[in-house]
MIPA-220055 format. One record per residue (C-alpha): residue number from 0; residue in one letter; x, y, z. Coordinates in nm, 2 decimals, always signed. Layout:
+-----+--------+--------+--------+--------+
| num | residu |     px |     py |     pz |
+-----+--------+--------+--------+--------+
| NUM |      A |      X |      Y |      Z |
...
+-----+--------+--------+--------+--------+
//
This chain:
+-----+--------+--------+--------+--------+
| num | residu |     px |     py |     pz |
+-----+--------+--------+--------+--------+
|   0 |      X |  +0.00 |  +0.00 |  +0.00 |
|   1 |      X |  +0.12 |  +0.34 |  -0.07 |
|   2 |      X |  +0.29 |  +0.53 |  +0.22 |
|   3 |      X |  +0.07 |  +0.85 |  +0.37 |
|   4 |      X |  +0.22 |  +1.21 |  +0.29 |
|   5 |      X |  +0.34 |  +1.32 |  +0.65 |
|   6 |      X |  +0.09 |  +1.57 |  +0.79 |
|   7 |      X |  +0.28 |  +1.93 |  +0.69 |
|   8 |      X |  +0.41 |  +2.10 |  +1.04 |
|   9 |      X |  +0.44 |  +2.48 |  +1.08 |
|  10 |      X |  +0.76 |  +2.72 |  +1.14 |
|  11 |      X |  +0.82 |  +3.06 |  +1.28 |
|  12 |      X |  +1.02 |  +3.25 |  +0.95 |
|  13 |      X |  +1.12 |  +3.57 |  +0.94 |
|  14 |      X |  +1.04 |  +3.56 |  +0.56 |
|  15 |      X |  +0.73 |  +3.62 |  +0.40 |
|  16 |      X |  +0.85 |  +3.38 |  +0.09 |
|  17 |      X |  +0.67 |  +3.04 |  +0.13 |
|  18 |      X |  +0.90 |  +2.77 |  +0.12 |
|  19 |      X |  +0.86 |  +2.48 |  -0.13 |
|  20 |      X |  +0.68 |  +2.15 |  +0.04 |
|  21 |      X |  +0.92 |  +1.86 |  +0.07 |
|  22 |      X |  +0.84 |  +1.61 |  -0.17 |
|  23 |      X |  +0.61 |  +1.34 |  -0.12 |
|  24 |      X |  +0.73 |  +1.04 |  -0.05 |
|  25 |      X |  +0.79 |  +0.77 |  -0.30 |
|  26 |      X |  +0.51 |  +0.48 |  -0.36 |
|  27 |      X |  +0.58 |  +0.16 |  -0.19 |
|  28 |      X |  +0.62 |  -0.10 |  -0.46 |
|  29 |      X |  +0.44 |  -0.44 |  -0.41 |
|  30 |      X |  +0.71 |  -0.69 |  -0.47 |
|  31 |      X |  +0.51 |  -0.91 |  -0.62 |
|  32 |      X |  +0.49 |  -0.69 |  -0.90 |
|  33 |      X |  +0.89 |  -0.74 |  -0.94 |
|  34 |      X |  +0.80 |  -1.11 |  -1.09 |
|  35 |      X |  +0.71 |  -1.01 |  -1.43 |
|  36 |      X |  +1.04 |  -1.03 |  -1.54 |
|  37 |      X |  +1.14 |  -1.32 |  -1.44 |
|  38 |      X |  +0.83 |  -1.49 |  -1.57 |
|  39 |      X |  +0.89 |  -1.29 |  -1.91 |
|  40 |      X |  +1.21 |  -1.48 |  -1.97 |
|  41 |      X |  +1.05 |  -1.79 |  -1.90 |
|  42 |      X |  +0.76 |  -1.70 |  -2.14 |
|  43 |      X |  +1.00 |  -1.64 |  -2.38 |
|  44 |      X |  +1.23 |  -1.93 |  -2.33 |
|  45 |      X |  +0.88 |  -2.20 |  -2.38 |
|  46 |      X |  +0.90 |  -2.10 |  -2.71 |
|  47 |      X |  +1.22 |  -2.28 |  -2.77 |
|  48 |      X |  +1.37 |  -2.56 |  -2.72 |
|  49 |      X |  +1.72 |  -2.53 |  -2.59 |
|  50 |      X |  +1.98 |  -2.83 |  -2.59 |
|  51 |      X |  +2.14 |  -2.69 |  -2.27 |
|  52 |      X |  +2.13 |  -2.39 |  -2.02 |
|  53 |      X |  +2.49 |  -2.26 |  -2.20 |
|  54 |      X |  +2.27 |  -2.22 |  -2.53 |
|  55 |      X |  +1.97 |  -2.10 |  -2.34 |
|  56 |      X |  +2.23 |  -1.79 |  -2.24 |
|  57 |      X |  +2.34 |  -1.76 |  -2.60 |
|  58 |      X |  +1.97 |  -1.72 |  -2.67 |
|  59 |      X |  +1.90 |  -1.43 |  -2.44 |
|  60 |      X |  +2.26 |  -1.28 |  -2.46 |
|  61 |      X |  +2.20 |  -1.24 |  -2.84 |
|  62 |      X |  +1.85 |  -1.09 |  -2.79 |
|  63 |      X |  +2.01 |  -0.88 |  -2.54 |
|  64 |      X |  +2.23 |  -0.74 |  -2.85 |
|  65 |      X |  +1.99 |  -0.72 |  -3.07 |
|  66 |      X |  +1.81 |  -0.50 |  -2.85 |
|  67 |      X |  +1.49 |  -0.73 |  -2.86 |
|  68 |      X |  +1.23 |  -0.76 |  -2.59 |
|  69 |      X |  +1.30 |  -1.01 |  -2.36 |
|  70 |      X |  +0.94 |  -1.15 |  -2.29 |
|  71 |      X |  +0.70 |  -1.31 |  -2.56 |
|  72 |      X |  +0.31 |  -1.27 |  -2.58 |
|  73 |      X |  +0.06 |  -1.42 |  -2.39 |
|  74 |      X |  -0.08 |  -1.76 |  -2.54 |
|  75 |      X |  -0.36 |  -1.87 |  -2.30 |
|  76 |      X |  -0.62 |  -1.67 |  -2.12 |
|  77 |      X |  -0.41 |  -1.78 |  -1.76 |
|  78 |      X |  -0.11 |  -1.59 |  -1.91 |
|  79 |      X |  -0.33 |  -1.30 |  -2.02 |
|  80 |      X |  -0.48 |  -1.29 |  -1.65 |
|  81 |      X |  -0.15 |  -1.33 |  -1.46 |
|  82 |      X |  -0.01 |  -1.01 |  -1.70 |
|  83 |      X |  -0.32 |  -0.82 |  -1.59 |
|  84 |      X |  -0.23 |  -0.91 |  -1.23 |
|  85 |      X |  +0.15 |  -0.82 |  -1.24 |
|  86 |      X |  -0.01 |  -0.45 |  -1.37 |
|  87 |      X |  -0.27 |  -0.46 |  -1.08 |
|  88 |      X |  +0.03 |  -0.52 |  -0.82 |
|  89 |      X |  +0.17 |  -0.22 |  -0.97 |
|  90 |      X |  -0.15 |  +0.00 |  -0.95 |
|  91 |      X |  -0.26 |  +0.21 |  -0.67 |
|  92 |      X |  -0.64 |  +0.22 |  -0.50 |
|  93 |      X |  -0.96 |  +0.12 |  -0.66 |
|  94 |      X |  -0.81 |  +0.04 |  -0.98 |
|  95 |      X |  -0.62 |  -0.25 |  -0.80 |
|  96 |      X |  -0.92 |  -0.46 |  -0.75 |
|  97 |      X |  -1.08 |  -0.36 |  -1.09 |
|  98 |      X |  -0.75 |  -0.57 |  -1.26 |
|  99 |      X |  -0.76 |  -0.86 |  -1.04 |
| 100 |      X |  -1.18 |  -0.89 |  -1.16 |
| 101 |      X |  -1.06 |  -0.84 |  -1.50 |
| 102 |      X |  -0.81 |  -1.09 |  -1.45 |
| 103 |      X |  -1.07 |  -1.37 |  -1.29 |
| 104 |      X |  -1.29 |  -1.27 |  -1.67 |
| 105 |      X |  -0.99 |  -1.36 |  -1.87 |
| 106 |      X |  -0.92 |  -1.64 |  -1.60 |
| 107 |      X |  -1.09 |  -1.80 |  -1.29 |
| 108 |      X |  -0.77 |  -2.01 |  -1.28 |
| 109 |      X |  -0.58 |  -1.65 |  -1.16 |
| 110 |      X |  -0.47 |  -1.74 |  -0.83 |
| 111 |      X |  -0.34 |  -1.42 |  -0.74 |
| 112 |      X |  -0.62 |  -1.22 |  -0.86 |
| 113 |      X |  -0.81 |  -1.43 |  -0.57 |
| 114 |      X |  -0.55 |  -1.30 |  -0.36 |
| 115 |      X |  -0.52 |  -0.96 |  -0.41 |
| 116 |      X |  -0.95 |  -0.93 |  -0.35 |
| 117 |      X |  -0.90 |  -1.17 |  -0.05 |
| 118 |      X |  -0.62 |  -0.85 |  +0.09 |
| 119 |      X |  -0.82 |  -0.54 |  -0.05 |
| 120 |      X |  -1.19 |  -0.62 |  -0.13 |
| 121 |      X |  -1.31 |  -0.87 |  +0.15 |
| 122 |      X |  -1.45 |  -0.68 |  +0.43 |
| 123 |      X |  -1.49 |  -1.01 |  +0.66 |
| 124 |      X |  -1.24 |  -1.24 |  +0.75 |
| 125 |      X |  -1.47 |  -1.56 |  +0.67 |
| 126 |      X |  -1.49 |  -1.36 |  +0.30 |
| 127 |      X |  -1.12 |  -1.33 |  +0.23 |
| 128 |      X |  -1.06 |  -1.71 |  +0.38 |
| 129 |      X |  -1.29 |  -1.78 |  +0.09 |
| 130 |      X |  -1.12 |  -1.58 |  -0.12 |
| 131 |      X |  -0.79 |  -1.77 |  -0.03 |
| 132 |      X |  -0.96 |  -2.09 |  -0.08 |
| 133 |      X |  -1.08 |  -2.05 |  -0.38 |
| 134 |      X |  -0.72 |  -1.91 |  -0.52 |
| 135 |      X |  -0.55 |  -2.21 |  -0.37 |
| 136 |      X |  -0.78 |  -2.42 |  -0.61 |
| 137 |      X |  -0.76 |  -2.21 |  -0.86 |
| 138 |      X |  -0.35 |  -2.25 |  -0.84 |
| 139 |      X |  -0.42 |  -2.64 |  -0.82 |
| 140 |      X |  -0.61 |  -2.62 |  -1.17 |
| 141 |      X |  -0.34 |  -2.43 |  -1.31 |
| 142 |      X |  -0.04 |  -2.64 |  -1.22 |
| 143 |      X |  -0.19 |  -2.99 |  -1.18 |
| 144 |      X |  -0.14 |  -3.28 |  -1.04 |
| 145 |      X |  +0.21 |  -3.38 |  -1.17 |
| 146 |      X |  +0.37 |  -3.08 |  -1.04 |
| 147 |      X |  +0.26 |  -3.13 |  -0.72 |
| 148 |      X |  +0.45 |  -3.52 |  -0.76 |
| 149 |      X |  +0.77 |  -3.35 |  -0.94 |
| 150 |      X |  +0.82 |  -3.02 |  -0.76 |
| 151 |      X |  +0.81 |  -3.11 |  -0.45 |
| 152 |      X |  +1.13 |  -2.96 |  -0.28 |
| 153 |      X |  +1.18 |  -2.62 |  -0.53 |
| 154 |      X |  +0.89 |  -2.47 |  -0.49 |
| 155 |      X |  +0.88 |  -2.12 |  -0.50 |
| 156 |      X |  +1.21 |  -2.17 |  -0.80 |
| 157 |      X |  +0.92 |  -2.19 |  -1.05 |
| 158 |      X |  +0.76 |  -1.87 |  -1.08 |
| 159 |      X |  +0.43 |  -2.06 |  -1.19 |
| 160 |      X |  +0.38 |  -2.19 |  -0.85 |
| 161 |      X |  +0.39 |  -1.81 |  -0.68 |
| 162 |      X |  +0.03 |  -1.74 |  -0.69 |
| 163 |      X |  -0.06 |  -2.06 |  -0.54 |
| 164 |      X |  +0.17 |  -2.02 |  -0.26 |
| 165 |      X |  +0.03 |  -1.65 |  -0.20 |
| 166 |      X |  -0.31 |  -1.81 |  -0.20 |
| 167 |      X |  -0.18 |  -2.06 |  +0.08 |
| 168 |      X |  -0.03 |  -1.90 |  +0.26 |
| 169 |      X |  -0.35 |  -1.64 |  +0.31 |
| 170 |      X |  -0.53 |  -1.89 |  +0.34 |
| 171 |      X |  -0.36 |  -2.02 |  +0.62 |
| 172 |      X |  -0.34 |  -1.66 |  +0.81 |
| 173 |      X |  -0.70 |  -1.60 |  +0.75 |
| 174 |      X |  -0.81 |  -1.97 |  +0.89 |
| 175 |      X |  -0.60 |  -1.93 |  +1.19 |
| 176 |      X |  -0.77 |  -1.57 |  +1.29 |
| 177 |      X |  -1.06 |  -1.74 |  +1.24 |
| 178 |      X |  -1.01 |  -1.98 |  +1.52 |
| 179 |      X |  -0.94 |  -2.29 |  +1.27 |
| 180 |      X |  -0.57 |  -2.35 |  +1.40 |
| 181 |      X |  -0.49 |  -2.73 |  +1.34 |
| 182 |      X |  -0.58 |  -2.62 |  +0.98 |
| 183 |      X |  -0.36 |  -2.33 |  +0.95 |
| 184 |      X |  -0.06 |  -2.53 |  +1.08 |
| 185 |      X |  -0.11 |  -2.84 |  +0.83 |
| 186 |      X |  -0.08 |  -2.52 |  +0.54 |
| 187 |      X |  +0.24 |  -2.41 |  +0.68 |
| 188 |      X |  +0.36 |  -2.75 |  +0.75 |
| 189 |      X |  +0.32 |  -2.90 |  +0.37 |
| 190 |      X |  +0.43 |  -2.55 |  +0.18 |
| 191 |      X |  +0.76 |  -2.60 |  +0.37 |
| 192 |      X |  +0.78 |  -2.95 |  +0.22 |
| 193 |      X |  +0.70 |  -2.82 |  -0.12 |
| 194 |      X |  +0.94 |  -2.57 |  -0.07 |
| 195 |      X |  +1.23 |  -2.58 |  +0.25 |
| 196 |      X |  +1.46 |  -2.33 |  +0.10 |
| 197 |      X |  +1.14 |  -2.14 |  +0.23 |
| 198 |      X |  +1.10 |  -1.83 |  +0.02 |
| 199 |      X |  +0.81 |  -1.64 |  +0.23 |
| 200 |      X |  +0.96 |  -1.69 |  +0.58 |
| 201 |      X |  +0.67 |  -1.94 |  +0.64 |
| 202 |      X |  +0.93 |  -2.10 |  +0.92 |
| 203 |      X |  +0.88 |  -1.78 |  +1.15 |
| 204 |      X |  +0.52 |  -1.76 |  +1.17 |
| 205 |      X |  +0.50 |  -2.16 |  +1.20 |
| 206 |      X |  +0.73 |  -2.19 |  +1.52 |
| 207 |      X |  +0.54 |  -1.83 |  +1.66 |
| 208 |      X |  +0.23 |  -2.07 |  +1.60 |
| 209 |      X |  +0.35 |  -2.36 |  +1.73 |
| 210 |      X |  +0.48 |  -2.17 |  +2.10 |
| 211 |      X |  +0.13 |  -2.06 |  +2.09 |
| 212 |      X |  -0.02 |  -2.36 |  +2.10 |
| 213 |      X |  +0.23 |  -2.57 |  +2.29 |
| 214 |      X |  +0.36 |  -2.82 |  +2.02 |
| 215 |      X |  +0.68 |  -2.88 |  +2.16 |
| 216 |      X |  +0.80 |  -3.13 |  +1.96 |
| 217 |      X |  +0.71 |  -2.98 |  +1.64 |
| 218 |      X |  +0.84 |  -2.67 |  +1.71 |
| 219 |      X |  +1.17 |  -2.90 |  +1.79 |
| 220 |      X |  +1.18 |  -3.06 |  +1.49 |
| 221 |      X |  +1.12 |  -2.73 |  +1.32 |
| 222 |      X |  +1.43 |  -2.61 |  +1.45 |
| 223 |      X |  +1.61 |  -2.89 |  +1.39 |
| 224 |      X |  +1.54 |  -2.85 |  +1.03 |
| 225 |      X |  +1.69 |  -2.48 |  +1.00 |
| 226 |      X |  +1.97 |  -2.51 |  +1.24 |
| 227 |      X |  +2.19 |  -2.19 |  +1.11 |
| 228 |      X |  +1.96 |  -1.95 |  +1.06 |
| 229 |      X |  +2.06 |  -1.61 |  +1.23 |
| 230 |      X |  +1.73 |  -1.44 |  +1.24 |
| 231 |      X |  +1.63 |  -1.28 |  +1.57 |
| 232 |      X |  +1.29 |  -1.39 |  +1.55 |
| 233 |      X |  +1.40 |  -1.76 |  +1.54 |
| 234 |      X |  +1.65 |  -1.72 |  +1.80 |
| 235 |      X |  +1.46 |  -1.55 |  +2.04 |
| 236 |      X |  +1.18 |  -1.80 |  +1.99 |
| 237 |      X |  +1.35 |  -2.08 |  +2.00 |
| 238 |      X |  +1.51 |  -1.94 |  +2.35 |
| 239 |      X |  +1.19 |  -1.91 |  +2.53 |
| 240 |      X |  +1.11 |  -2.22 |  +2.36 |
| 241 |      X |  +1.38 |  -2.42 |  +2.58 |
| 242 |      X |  +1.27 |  -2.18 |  +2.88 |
| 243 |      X |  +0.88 |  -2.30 |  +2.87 |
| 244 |      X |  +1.02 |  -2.66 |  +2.80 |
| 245 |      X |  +1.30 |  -2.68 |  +3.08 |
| 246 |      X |  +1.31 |  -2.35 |  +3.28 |
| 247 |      X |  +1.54 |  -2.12 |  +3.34 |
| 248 |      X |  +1.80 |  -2.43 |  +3.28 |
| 249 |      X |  +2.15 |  -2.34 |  +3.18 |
| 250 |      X |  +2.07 |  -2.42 |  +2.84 |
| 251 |      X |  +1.81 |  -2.23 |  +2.80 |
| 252 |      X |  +2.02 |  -1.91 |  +2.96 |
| 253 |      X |  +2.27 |  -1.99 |  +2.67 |
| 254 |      X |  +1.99 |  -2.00 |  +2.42 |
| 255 |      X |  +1.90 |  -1.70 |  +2.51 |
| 256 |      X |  +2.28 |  -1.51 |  +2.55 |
| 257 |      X |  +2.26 |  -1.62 |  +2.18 |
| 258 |      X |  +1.92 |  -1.49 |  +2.12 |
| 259 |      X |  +2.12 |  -1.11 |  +2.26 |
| 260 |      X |  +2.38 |  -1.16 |  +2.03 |
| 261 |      X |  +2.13 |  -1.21 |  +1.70 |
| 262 |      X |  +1.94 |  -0.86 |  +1.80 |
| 263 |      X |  +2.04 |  -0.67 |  +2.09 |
| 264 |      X |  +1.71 |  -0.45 |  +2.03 |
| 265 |      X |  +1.44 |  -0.70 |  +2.11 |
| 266 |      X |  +1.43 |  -0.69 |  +2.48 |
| 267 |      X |  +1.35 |  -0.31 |  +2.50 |
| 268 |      X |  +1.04 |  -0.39 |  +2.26 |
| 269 |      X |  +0.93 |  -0.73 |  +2.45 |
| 270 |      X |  +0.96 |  -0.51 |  +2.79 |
| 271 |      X |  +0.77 |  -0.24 |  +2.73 |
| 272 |      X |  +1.09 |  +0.02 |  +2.72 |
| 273 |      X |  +1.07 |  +0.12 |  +2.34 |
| 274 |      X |  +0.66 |  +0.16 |  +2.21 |
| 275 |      X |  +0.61 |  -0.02 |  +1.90 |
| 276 |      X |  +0.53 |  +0.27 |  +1.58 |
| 277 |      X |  +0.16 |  +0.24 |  +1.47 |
| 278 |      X |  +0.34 |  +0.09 |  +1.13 |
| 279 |      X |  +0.57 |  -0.15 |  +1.08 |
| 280 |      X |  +0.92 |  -0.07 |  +0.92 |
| 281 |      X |  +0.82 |  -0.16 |  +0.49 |
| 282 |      X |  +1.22 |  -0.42 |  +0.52 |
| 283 |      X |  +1.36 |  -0.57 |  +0.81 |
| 284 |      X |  +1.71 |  -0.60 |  +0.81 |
| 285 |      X |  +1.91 |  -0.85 |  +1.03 |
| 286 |      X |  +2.03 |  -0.76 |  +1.37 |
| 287 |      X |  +1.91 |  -0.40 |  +1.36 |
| 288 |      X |  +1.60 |  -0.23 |  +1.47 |
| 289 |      X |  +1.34 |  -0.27 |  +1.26 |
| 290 |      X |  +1.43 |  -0.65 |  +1.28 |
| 291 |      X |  +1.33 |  -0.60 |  +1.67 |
| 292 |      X |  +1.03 |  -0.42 |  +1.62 |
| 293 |      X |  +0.90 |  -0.66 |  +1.38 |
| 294 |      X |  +0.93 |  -0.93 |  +1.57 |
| 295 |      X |  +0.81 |  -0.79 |  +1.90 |
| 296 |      X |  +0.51 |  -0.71 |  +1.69 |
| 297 |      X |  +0.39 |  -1.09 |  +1.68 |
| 298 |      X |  +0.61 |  -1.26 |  +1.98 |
| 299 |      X |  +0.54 |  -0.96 |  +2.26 |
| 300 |      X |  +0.18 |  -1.16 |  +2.35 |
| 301 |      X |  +0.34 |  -1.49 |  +2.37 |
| 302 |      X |  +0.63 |  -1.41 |  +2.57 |
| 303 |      X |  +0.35 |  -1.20 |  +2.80 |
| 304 |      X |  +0.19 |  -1.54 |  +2.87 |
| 305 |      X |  +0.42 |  -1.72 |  +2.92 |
| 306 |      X |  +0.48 |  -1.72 |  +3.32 |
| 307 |      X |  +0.81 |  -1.55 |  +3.45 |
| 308 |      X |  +0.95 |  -1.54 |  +3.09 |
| 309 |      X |  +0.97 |  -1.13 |  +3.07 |
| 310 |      X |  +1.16 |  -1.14 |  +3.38 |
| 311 |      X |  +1.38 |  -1.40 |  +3.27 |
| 312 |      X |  +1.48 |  -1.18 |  +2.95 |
| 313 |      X |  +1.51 |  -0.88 |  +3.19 |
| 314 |      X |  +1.75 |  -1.06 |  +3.46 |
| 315 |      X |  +1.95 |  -1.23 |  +3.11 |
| 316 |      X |  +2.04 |  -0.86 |  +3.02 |
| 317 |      X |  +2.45 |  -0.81 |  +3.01 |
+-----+--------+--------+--------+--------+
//
């Protein structure tokens, strides 16, 4: 969504010259929107056939030197759908949701046209779980069954299966704020087996759900499965992980002296010392402190319920 134009404040001048307003700020581009290139070149590398990827970069070098486009037209009414949906990701307001419908005309096998009315156009939560349902079909029509056999593992690599994992994955959000939980964690669970290089940081939202509802030994064999990653959200979850599980047991003190060294910014958001903005920053970096307010953002609740875990944090404080 586009970023507000900061309110304009007044100041005292001697001058009777009005100055220039600052600029407004720039758009916030929906990532999604990025996509259309990639999926250009592939669109344009179907309609060869290529004896290996060294010849495949010949192809595209040489059209790079001709100057020629590097996309090809749209053959099926899918592909004409998805093109209207990479210009409604790039589209502001109202005329958002008029692509996406235009896209379902040309298509009702547009997945992310499903998505983007389940986000902008669904004004209950039971209507945009719909919504996601009926894009997570819609992405099963359009990649069918065989993919679902041979891609297990690189999903996410083909830019084919993006709009059904969007539709999954809000799917999965909207059925677990509607009280369906066992369902949103089976989502989670299988787009990690089609895809465990895990693209959409589905690993950080499934351990935050699995604390919440006490799966231990899920959430342990969750971690077991991404043992180097050096986010602060799964270190400091997988700290008071080991502190609900065993207490405030030396390994869970050095769990969480390696939580601090990830992000020392999170504790003054879990505690209450630094307020959370109305907003959260558009990127999160790593070990910064956008990456703390983000994940206080969704953890702050869990750690809150968890008995004596906030003073644990605050007495683990160098």
């Amino acid at each position: 969504m586009p970023n507000k134009k900061p309110k304009a404040t007044k100041k005292a001048s001697t001058s009777r010259t009005k100055r220039p307003s600052p600029p407004a700020p720039p758009l916030a581009v929906d990532r999604r929107a990025m996509e259309k290139t990639t999926a250009d070149l592939m669109r344009l590398l179907s309609t060869r056939e290529f004896d290996s990827i060294d010849d495949a970069n010949a192809f595209l070098q040489q059209a790079l030197a001709a100057g020629a486009p590097l996309s090809a037209p749209p053959h099926t009414p899918l592909e004409q759908a998805q093109d209207r949906m990479y210009e409604a990701w790039n589209a502001t307001g109202r005329r958002r949701i008029q692509l996406a419908r235009e896209a379902l005309a040309l298509s009702p096998d547009c997945a992310d046209a499903y998505v983007l009315l389940a986000e902008e156009a669904a004004t209950r939560p039971e209507e945009a779980r719909d919504l996601y349902q009926q894009g997570v079909a819609a992405g099963e029509r359009a990649l069918g069954p065989e993919l679902f056999v041979e891609g297990v593992g690189h999903f996410w690599g083909l830019v084919e299966t993006r709009p059904y994992m969007r539709a999954r994955e809000g799917l999965a959000h909207a059925l677990w704020l509607l009280g369906e939980r066992q369902a949103a964690l089976a989502h989670l669970q299988a787009m990690l087996q089609l895809n465990p290089g895990d693209n959409q940081g589905l690993r950080y939202v499934l351990a935050q759900w699995l604390l919440e509802t006490g799966a231990d030994e899920a959430l342990g064999q969750l971690f077991a499965h991404y043992p180097d990653d050096a986010a602060a959200a799964w270190a400091y979850t997988r700290a008071l992980w080991r502190f609900r599980h065993q207490g405030a047991t030396e390994t869970a003190t050095d769990a969480l002296a390696e939580a601090l060294s990830t992000n020392q910014f999170v504790p003054a958001c879990l505690l209450g010392q630094k307020r959370l903005p109305p907003r959260l920053p558009e990127y999160v970096g790593f070990g910064d402190d956008s990456e703390a307010l983000d994940y206080a953002a969704h953890a702050t609740e869990v750690w809150r319920a968890t008995p004596g875990a906030l003073d644990w944090l605050a007495n683990g404080l160098p």
